[in-house]
C-alpha positions as CSV (number, residue, x, y, z in Angstrom):
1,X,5.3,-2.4,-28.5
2,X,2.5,-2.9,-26.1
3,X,2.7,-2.4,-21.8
4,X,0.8,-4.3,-19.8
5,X,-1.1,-2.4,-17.5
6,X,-1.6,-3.2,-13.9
7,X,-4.0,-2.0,-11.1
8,X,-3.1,-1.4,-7.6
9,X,-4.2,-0.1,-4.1
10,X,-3.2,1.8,-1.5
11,X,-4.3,1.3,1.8
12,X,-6.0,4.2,3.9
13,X,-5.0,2.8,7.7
14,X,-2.3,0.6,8.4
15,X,-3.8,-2.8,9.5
16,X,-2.7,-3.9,12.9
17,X,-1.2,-7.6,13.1
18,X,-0.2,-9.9,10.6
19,X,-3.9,-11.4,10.2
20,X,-5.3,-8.0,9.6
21,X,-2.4,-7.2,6.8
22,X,-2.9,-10.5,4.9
23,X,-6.5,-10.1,4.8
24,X,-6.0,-6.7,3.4
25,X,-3.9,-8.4,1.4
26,X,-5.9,-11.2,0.3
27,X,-9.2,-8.5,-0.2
28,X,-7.2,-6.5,-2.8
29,X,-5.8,-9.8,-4.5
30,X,-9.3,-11.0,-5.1
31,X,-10.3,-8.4,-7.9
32,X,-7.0,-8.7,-9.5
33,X,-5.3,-6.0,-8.2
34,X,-1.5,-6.3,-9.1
35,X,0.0,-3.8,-6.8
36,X,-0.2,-2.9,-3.0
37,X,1.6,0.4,-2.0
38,X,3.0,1.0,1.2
39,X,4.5,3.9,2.3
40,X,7.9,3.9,3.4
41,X,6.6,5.4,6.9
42,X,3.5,3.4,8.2
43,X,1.4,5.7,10.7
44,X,3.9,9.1,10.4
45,X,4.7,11.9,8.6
46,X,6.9,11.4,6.0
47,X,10.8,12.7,6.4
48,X,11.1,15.0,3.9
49,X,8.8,17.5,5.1
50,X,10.5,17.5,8.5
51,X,14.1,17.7,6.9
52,X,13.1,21.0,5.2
53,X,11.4,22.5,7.8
């Protein structure tokens, strides 16, 4: 049984505007990168941490 394996990326900043999203978009398509993660909380802290404190 074989996987396939796939590659992704996960973006430092978020991009401001739609433009600027697609062309991060389209920069990490162009290699063949599979995968773009975004977290679930673009430009904060994530709510976990604050929920425990």
């Amino acid at each position: 049984m074989t996987t396939e394996f796939r590659f992704g990326v996960n973006p430092v900043a978020p991009a401001a505007g739609v433009a600027a999203r697609e062309a991060t978009c389209r920069c990490a398509e162009d290699p063949g990168h599979d995968v773009i993660l975004v977290p679930g909380n673009p430009g904060m802290t994530a709510p976990f941490a604050a929920l425990i404190a």
